[in-house]
C-alpha positions in Angstrom: -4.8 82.5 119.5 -3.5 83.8 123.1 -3.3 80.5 124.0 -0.5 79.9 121.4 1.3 82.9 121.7 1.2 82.0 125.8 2.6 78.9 125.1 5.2 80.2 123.0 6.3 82.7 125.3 6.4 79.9 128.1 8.5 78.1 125.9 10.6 81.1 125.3 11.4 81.5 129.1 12.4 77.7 129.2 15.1 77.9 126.4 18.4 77.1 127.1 21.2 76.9 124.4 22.9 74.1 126.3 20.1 71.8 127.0 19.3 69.2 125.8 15.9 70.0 124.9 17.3 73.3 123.0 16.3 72.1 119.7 13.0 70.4 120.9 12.2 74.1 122.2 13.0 75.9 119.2 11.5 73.7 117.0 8.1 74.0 119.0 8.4 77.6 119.0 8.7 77.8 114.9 5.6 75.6 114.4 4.0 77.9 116.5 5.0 80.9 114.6 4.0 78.7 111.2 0.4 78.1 113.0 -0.2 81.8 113.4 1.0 82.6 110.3 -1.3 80.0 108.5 -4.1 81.8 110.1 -3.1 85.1 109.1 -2.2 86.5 112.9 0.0 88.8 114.0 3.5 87.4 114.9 4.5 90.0 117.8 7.8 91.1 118.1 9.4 89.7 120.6 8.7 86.1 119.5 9.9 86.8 116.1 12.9 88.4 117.3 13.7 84.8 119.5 12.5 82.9 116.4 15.5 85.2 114.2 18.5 84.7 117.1 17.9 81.1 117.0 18.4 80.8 113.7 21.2 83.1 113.7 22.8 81.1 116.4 22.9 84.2 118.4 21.7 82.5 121.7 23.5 85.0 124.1 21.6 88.0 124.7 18.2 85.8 124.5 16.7 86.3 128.2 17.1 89.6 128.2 14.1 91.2 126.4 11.3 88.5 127.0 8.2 89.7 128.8 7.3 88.0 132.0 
């Protein structure tokens, strides 16, 4: 389970509105949220919050409160 939520952080720090991979990121990031929800984990906070301002299309603000 750590290992997901480390790779979904990673993936976090790599996301960039105007790349190209933008959407490849995002999507990752959601099936990794759907993974630990399927096993009945605890989303944290942080990731939801990314998972919510991508779908909002609020991208601007996004580095600003991920943990290193």
């Amino acid at each position: 389970m750590e290992d997901i939520l480390k790779a979904a952080r990673d993936l976090m720090g790599r996301y960039d509105p105007s790349g190209a991979d933008a959407g490849q990121v995002a999507a990752a990031v959601s099936k990794q949220i759907a993974w630990l929800r399927a096993r009945g984990a605890q989303v944290p906070q942080d990731i939801l919050d990314f998972e919510a301002r991508i779908e909002a299309g609020d991208e601007g603000d996004l580095f600003d409160n991920i943990p290193v």
